[in-house]
PDB file as gemmi writes it, atoms N, CA and C in Angstrom:
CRYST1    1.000    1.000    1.000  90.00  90.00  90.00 P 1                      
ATOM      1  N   UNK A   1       0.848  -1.184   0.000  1.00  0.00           N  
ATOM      2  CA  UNK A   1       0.000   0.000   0.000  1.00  0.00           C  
ATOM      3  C   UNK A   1       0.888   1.241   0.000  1.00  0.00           C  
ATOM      4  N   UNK A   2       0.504   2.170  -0.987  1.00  0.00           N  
ATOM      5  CA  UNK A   2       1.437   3.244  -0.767  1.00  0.00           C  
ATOM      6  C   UNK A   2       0.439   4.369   0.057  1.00  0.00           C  
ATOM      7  N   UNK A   3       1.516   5.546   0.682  1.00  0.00           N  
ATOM      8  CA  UNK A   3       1.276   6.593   1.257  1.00  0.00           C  
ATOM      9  C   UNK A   3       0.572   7.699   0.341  1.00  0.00           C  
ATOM     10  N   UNK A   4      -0.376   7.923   0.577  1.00  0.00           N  
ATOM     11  CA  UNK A   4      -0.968   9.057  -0.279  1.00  0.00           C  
ATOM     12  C   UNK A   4      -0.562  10.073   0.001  1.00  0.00           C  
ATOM     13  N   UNK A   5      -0.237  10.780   1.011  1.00  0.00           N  
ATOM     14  CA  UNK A   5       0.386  11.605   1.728  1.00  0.00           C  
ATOM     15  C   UNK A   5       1.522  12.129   0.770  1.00  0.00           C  
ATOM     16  N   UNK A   6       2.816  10.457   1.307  1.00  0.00           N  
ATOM     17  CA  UNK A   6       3.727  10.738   0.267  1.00  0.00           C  
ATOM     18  C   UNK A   6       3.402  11.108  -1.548  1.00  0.00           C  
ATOM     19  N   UNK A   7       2.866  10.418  -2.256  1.00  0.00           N  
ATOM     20  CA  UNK A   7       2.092  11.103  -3.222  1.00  0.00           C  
ATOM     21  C   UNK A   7       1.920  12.531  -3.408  1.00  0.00           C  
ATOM     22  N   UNK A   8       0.982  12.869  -2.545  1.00  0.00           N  
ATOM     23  CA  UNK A   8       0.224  14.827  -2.648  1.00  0.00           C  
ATOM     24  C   UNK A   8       1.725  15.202  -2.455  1.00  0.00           C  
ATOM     25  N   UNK A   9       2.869  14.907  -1.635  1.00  0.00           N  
ATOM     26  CA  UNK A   9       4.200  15.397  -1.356  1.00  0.00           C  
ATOM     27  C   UNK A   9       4.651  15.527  -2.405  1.00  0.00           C  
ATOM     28  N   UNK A  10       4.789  14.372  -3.173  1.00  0.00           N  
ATOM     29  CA  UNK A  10       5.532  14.406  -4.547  1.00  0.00           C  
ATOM     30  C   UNK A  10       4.935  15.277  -5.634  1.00  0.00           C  
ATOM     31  N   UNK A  11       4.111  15.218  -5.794  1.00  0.00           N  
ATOM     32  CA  UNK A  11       3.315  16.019  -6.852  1.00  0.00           C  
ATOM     33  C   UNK A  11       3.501  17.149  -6.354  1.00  0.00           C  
ATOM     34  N   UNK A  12       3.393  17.894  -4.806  1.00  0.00           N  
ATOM     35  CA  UNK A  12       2.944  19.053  -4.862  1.00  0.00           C  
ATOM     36  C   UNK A  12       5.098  19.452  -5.071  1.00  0.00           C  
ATOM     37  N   UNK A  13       5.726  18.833  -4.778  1.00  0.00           N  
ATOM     38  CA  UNK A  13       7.047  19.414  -5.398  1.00  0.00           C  
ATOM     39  C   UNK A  13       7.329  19.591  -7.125  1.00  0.00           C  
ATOM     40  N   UNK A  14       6.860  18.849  -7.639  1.00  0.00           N  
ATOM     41  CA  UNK A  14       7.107  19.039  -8.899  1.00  0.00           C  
ATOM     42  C   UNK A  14       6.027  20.412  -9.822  1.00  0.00           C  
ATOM     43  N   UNK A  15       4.769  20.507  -9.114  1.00  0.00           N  
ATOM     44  CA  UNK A  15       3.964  21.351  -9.410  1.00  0.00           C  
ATOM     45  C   UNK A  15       4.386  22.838  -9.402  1.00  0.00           C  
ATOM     46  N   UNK A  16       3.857  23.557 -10.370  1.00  0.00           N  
ATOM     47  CA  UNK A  16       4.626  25.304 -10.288  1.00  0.00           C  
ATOM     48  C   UNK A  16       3.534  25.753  -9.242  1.00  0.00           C  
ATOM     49  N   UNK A  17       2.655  25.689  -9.087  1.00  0.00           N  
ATOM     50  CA  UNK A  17       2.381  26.224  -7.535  1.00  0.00           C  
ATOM     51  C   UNK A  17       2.173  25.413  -6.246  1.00  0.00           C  
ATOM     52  N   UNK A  18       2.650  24.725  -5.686  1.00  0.00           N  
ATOM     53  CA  UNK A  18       2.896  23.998  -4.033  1.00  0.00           C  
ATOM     54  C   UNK A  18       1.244  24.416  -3.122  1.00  0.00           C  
ATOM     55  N   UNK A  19       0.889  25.085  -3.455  1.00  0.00           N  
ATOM     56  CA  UNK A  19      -0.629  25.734  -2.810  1.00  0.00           C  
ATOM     57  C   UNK A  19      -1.968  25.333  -3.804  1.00  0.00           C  
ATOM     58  N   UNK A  20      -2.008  24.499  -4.668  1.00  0.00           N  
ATOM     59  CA  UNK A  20      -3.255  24.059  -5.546  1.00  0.00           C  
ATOM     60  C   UNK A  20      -3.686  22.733  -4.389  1.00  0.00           C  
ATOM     61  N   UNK A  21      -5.144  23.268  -4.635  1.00  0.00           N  
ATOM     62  CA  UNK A  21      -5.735  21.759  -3.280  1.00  0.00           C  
ATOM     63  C   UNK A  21      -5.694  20.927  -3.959  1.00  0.00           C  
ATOM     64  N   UNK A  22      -4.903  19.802  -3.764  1.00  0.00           N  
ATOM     65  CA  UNK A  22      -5.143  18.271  -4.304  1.00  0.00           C  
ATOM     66  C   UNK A  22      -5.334  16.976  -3.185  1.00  0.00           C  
ATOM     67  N   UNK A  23      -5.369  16.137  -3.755  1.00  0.00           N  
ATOM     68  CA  UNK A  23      -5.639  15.228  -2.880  1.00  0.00           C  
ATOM     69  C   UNK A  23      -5.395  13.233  -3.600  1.00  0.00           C  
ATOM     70  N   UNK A  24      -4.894  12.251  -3.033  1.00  0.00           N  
ATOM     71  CA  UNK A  24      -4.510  11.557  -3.710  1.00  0.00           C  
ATOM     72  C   UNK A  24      -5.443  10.455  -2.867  1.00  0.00           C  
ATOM     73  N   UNK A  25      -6.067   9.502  -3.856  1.00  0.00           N  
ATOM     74  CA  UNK A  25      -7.672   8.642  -2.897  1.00  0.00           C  
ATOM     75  C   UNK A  25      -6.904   7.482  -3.745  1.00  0.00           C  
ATOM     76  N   UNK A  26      -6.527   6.013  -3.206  1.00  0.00           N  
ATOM     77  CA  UNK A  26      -6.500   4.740  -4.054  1.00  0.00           C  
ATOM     78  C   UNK A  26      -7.953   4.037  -3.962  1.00  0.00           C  
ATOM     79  N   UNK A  27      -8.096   3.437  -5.461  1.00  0.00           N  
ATOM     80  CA  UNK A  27      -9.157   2.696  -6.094  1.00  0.00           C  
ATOM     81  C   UNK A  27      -9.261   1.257  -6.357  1.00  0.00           C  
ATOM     82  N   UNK A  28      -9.810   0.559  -6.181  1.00  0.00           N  
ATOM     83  CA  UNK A  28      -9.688  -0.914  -6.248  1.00  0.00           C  
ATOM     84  C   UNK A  28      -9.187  -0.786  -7.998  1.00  0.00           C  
ATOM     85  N   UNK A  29      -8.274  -1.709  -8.021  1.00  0.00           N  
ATOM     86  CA  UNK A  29      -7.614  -1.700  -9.684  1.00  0.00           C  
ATOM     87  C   UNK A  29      -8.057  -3.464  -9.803  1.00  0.00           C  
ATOM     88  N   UNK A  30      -8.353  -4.202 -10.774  1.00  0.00           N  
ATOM     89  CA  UNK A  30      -8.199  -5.264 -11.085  1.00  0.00           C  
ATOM     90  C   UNK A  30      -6.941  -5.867 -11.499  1.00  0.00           C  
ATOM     91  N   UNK A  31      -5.951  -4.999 -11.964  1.00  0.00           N  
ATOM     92  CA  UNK A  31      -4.923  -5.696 -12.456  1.00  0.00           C  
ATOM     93  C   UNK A  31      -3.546  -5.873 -11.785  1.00  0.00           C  
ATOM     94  N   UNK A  32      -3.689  -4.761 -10.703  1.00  0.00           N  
ATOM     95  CA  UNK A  32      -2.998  -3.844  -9.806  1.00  0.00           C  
ATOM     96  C   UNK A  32      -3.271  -3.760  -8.798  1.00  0.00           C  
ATOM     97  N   UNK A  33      -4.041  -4.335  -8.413  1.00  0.00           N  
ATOM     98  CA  UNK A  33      -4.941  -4.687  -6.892  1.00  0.00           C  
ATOM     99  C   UNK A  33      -4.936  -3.016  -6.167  1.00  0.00           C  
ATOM    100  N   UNK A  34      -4.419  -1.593  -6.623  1.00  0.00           N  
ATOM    101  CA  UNK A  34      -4.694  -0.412  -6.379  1.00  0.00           C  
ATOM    102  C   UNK A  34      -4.744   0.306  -6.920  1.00  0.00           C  
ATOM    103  N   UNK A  35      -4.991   1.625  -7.251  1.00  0.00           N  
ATOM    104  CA  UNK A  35      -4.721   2.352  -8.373  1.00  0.00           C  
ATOM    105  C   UNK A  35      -4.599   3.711  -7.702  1.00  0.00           C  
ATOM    106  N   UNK A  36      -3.997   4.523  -7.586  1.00  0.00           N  
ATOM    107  CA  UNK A  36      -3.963   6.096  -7.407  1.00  0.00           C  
ATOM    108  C   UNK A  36      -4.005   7.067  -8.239  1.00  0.00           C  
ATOM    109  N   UNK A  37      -5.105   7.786  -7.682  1.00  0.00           N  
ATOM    110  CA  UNK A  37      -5.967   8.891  -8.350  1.00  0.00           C  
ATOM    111  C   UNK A  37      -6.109   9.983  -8.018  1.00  0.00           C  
ATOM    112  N   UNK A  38      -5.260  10.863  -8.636  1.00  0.00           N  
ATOM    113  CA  UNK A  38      -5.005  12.577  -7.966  1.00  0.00           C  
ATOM    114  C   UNK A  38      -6.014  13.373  -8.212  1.00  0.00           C  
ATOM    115  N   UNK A  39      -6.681  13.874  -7.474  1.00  0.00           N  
ATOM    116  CA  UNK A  39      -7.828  14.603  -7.674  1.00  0.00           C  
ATOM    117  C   UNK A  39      -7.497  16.673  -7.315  1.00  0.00           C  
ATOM    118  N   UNK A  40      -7.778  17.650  -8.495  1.00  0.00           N  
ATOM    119  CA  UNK A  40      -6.847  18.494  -8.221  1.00  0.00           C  
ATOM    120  C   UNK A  40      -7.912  19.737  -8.824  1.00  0.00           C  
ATOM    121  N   UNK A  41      -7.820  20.549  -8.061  1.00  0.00           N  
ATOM    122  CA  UNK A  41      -8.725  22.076  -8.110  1.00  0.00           C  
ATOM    123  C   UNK A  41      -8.095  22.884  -9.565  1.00  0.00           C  
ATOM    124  N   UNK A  42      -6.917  22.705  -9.877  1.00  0.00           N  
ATOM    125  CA  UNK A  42      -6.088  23.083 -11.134  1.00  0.00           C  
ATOM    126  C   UNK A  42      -6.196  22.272 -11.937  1.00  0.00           C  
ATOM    127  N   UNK A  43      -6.391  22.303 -13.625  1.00  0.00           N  
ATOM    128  CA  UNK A  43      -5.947  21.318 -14.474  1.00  0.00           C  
ATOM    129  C   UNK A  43      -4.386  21.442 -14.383  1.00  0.00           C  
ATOM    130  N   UNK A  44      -3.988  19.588 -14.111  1.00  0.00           N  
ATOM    131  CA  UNK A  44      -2.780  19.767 -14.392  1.00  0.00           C  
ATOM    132  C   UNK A  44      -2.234  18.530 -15.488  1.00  0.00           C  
ATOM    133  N   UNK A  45      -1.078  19.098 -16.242  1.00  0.00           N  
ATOM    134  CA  UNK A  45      -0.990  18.415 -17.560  1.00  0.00           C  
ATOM    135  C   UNK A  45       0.176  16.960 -16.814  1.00  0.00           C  
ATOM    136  N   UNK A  46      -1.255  16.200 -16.700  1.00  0.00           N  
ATOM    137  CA  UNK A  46      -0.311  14.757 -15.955  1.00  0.00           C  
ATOM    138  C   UNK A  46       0.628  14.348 -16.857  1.00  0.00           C  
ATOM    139  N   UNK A  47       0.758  14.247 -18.131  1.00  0.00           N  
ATOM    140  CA  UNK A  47       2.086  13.631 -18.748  1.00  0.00           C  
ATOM    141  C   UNK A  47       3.199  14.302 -18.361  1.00  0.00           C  
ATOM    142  N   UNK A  48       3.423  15.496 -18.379  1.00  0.00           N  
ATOM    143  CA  UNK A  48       4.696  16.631 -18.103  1.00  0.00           C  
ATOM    144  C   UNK A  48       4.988  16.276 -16.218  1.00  0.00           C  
ATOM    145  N   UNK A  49       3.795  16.078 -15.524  1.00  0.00           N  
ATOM    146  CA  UNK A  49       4.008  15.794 -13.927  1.00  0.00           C  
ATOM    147  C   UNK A  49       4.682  14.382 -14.190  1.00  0.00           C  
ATOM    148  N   UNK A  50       4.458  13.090 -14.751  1.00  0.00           N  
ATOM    149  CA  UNK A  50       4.419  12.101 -14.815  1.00  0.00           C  
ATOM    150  C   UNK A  50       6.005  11.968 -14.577  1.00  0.00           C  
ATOM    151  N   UNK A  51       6.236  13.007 -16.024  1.00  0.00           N  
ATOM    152  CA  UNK A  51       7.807  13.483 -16.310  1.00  0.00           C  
ATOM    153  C   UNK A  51       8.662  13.344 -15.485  1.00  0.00           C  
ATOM    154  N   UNK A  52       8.577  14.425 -14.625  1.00  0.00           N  
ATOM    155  CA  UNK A  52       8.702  15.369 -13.767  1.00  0.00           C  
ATOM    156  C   UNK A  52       9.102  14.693 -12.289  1.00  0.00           C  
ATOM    157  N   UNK A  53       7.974  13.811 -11.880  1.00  0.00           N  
ATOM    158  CA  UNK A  53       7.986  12.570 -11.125  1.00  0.00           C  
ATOM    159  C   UNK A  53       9.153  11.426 -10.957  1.00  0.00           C  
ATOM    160  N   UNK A  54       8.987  10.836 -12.453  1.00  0.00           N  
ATOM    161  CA  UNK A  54      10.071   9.988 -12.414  1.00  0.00           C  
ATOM    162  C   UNK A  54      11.566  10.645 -12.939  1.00  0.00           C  
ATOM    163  N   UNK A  55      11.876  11.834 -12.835  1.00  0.00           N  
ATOM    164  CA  UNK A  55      12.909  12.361 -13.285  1.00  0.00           C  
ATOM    165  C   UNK A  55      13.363  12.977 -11.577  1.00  0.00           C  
ATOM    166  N   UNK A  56      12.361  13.024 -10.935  1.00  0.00           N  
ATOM    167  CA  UNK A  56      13.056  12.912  -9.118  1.00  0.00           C  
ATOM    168  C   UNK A  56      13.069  12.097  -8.996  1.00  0.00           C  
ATOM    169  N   UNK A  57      12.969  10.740  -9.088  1.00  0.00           N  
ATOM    170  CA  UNK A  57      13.042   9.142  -8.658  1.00  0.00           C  
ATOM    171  C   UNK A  57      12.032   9.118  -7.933  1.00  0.00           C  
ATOM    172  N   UNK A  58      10.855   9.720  -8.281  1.00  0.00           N  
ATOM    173  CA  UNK A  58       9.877   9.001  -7.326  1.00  0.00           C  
ATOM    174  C   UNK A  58       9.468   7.505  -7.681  1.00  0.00           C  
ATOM    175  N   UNK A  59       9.060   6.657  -7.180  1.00  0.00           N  
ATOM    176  CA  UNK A  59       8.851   5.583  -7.536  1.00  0.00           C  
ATOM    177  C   UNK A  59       8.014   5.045  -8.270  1.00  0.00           C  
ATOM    178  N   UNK A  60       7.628   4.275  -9.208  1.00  0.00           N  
ATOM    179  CA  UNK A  60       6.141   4.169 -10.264  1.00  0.00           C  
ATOM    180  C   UNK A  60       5.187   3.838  -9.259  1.00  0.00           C  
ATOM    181  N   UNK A  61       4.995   3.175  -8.667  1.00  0.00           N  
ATOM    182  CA  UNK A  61       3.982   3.087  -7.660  1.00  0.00           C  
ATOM    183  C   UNK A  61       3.132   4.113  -7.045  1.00  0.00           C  
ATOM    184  N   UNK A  62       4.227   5.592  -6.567  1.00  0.00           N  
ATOM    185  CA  UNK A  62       3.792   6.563  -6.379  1.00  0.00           C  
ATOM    186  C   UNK A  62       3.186   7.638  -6.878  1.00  0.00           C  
ATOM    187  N   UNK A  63       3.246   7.337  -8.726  1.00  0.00           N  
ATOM    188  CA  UNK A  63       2.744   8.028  -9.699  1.00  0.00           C  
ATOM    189  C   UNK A  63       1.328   7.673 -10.082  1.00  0.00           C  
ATOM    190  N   UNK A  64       0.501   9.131  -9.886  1.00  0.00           N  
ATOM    191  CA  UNK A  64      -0.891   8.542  -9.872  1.00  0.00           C  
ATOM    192  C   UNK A  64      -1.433   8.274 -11.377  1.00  0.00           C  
ATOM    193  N   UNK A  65      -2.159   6.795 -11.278  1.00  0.00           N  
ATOM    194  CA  UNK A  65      -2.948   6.582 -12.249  1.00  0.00           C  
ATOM    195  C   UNK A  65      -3.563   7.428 -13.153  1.00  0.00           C  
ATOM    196  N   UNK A  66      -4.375   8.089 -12.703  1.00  0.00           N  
ATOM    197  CA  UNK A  66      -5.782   9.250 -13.475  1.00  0.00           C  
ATOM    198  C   UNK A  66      -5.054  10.624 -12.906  1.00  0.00           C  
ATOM    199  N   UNK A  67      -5.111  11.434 -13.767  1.00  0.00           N  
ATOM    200  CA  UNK A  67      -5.291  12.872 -12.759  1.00  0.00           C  
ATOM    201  C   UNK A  67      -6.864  13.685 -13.202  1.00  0.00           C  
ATOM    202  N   UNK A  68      -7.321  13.912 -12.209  1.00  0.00           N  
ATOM    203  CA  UNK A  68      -8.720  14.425 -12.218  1.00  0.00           C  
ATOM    204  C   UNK A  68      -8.990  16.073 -12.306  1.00  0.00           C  
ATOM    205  N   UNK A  69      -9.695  16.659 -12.676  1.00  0.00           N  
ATOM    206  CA  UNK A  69      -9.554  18.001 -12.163  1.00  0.00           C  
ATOM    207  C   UNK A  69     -11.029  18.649 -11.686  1.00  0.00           C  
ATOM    208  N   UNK A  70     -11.195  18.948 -11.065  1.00  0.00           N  
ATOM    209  CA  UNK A  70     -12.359  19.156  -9.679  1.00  0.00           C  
ATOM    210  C   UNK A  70     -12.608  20.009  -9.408  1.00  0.00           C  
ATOM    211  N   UNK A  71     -14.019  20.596  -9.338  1.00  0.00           N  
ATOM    212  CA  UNK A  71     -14.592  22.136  -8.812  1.00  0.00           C  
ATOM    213  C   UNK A  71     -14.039  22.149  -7.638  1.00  0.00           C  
ATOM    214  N   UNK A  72     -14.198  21.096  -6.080  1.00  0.00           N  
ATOM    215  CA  UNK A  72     -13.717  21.314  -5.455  1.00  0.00           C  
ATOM    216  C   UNK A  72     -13.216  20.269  -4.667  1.00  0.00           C  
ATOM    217  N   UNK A  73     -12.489  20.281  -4.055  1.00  0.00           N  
ATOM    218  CA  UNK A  73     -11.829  18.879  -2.977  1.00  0.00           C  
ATOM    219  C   UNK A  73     -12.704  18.882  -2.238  1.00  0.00           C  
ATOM    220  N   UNK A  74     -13.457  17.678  -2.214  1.00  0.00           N  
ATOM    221  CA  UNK A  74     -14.064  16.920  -0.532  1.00  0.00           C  
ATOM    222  C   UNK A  74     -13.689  17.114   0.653  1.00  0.00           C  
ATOM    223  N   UNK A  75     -14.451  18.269   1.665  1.00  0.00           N  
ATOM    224  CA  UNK A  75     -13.837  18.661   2.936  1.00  0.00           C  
ATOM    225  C   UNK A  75     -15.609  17.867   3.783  1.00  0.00           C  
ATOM    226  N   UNK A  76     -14.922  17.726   5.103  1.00  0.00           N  
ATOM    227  CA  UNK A  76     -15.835  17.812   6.549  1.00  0.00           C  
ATOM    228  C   UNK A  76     -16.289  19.037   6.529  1.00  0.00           C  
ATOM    229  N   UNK A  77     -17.167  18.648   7.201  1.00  0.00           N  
ATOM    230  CA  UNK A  77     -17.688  20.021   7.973  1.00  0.00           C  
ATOM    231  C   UNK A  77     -16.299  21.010   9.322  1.00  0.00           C  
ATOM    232  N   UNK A  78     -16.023  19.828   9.142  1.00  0.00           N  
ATOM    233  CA  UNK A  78     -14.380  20.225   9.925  1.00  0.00           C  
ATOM    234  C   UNK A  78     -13.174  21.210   9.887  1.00  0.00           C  
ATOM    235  N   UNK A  79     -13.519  21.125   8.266  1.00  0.00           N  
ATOM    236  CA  UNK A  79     -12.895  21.627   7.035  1.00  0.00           C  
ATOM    237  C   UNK A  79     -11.844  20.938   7.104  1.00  0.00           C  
ATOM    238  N   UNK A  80     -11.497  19.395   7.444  1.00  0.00           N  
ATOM    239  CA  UNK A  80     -10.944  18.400   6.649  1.00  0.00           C  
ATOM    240  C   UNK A  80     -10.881  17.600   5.848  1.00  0.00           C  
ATOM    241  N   UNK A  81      -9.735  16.871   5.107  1.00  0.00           N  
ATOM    242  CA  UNK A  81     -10.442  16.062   3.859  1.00  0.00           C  
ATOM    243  C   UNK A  81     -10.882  15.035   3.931  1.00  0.00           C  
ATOM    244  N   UNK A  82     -11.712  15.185   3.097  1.00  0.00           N  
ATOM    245  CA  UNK A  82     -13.298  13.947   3.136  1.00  0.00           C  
ATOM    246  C   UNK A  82     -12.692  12.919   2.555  1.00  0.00           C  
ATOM    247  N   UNK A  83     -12.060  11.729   2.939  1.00  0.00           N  
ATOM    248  CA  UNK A  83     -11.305  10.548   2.441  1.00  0.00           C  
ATOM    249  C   UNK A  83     -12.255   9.890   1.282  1.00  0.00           C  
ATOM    250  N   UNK A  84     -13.326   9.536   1.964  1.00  0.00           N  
ATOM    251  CA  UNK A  84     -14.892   9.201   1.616  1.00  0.00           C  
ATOM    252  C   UNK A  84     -15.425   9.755   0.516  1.00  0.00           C  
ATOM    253  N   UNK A  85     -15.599  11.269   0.856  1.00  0.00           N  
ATOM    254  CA  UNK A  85     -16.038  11.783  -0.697  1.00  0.00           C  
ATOM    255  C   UNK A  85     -15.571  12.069  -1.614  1.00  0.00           C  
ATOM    256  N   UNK A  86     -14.250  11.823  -1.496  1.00  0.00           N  
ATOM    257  CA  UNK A  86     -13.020  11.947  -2.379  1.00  0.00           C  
ATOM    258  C   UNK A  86     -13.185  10.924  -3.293  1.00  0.00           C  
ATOM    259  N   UNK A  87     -13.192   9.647  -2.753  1.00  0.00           N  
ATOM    260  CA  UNK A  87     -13.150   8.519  -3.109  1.00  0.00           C  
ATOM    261  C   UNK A  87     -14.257   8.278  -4.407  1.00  0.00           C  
ATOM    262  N   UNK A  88     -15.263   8.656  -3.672  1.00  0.00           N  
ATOM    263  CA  UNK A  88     -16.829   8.553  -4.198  1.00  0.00           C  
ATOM    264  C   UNK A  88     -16.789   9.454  -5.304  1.00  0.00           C  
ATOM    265  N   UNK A  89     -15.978  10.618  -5.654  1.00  0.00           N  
ATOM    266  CA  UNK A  89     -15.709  11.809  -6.785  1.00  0.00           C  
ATOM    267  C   UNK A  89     -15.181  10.703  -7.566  1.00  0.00           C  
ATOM    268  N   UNK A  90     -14.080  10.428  -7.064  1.00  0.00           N  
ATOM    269  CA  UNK A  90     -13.049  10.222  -8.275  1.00  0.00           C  
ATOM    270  C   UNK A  90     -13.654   9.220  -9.073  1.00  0.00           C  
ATOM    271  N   UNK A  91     -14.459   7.937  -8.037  1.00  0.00           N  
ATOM    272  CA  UNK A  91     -15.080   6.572  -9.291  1.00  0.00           C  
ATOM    273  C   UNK A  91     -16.382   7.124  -9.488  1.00  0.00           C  
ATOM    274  N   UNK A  92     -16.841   8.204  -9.715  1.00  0.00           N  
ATOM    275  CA  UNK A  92     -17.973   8.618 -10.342  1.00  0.00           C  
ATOM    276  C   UNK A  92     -17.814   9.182 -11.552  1.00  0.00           C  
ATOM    277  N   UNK A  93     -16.172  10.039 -11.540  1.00  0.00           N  
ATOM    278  CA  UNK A  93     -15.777  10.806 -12.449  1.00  0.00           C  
ATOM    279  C   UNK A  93     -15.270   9.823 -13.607  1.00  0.00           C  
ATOM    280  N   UNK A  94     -14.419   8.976 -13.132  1.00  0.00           N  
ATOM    281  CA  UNK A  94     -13.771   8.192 -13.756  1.00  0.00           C  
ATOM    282  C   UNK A  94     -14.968   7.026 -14.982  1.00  0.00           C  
ATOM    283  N   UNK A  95     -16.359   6.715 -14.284  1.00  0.00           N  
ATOM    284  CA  UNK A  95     -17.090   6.150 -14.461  1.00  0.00           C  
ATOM    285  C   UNK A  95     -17.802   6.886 -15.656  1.00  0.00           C  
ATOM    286  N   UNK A  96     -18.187   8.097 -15.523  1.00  0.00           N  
ATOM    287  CA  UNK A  96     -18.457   8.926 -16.586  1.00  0.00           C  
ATOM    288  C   UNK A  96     -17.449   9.930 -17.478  1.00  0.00           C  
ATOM    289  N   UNK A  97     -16.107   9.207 -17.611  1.00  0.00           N  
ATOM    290  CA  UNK A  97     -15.110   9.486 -18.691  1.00  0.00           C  
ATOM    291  C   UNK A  97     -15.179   8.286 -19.330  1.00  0.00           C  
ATOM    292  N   UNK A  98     -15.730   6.974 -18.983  1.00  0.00           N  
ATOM    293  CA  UNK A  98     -15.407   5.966 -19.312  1.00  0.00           C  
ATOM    294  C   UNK A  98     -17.037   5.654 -20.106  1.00  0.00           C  
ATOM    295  N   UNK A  99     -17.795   6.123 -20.139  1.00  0.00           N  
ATOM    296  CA  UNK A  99     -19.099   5.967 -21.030  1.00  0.00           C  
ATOM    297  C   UNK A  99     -18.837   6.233 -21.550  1.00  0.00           C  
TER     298      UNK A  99                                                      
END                                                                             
């Protein structure tokens, strides 16, 4: 299982602004038994991050699957992130790119 944490870390270093809300949710994968899925308030051009990624040695594992781009990140009423509705965005989104 990887760190999502580590993930949003990695991405948010390679990204030109460090302050875009993102958020990184894993998905049941069939082939891959996980999949990671960056979900991000900015369009960001995932091939050039992808780049970018494995040119710091981040690890392929840590490079997310989909990158999504989102009116807004899933918060609590807490104003923390909604693990849950994150989750529930991304295979809804993903579900209707895929019709």
């Amino acid at each position: 299982m990887v760190s999502l944490s580590a993930v949003e870390a990695a991405v948010r270093a390679v990204v030109d602004d460090p302050n875009i809300p993102l958020m990184a949710v894993s998905l049941p994968d069939a082939n891959k038994g996980e999949r990671i899925v960056l979900l991000s308030e900015a369009a960001l051009d995932a091939q050039t991050l992808k780049t970018a990624l494995r040119s710091h040695g981040t690890p392929a594992l840590m490079i997310p699957s989909d990158w999504l781009t989102v009116e807004e990140i899933p918060r609590l009423g807490s104003g923390k992130a909604d693990f849950a509705g994150a989750k529930r965005l991304a295979e809804a989104q993903l579900a209707a790119e895929s019709s």
